[in-house]
N, C-alpha and C positions, 0 to 999 in steps of 0.2 A: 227445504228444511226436512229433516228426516223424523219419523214417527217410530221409530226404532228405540225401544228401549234401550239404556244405557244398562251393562251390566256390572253391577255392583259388585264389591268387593269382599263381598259374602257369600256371592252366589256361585255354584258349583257349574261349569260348564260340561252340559251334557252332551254335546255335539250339534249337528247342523239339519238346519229342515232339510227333509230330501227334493222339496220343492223348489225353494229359491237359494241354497247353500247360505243362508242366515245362521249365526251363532244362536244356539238355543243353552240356557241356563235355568238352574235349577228354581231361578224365581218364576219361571212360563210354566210350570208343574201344574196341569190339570186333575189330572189322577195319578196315584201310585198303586201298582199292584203285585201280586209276584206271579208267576205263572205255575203249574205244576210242579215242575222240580225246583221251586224252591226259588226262580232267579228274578231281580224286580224287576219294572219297566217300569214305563211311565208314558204317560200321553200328556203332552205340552201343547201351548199354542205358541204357534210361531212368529215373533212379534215384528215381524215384516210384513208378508203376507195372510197374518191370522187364521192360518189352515191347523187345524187341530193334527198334529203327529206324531209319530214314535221319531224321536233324534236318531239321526245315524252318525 
């Protein structure tokens, strides 16, 4: 049985852990920030292996 979050059809898909190539989505959004020039990121956790990351 899988412990993978199912991703909703609301959630915005931000790309993949660079960890285990799991779908990250904008519902795993840990923090949102912008960086200096202005551009946002975000740190997610990745609902596979629960490692805090930037999506790639």
């Amino acid at each position: 049985m899988s412990t993978q979050k199912s991703i909703n059809q609301n959630a915005t898909r931000l790309g993949v852990c660079p960890h285990c190539q799991t779908t990250i989505a904008s519902v795993d959004i840990l923090i949102e920030y912008e960086t200096g020039d202005g551009q946002p990121k975000v740190w997610t956790e990745c609902p596979c292996c629960h490692e805090v990351v930037h999506p790639e």
